[in-house]
N, C-alpha and C positions, 0 to 999 in steps of 0.2 A: 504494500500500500504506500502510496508517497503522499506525505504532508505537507502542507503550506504552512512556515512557520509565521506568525504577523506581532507586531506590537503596538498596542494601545496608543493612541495619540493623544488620548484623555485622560488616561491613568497609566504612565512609561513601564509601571512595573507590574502590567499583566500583558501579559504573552498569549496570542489564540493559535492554535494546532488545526486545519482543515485540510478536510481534500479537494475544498474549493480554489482553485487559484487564484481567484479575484478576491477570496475570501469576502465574498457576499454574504454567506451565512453567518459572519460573524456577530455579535449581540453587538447593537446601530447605539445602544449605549454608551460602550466604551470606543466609540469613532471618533477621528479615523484610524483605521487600520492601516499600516506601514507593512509592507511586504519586507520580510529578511531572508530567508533563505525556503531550501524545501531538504527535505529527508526523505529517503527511500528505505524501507526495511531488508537487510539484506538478504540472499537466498535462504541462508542457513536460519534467520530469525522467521523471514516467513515459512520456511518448513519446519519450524516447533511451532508458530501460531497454528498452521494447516493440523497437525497431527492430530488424530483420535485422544490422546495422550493428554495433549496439553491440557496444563492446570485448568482449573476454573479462573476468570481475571481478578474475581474476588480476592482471589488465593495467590495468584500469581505473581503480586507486584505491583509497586503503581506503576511503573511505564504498560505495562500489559490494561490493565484497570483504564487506563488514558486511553490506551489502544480500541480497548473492547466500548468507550463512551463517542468516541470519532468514528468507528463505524455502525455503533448504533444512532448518533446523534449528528452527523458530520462536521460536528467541533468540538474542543474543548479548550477550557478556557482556565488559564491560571495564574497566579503572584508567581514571577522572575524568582523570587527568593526560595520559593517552592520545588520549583524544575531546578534552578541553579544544585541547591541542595539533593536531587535524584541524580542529578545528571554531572555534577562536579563542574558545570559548564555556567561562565557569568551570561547571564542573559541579557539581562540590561545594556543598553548603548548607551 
């Protein structure tokens, strides 16, 4: 799945995840949305999502839990200091 990653031009330090490009779906609340980059899941991640196996996203982590709410919801929306913190990665510009 590839994501659109966006940041809030309202509030700098929420971050939207979609698989819209234009990130249209993003919540018109926290507008505008700033395009920064996109992620692709790699082979190996999407063949543990794919698997019979794979955890419940409950269970599985919050990047998976993020995962499993963008393609039930096709965004998700969070505080930079939140992601920074999963991901080890400053988010913020």
């Amino acid at each position: 799945m590839k994501v659109y990653i966006f940041q809030s031009g309202k509030e700098p330090d929420m971050v939207g995840f979609t698989v819209d490009a234009a990130g249209a779906n993003l919540p018109t609340a926290l507008a505008p949305w700033a395009a920064w980059t996109a992620w692709t899941a790699s082979e190996e991640e999407a063949a543990i999502e794919a698997s019979p196996e794979a955890p419940a996203p409950a269970t599985a982590g919050a990047s998976a839990a993020a995962m499993a709410v963008i393609e039930r919801d096709g965004f998700y929306v969070a505080r930079a200091e939140t992601i920074a913190h999963m991901t080890g990665i400053p988010w913020v510009r």
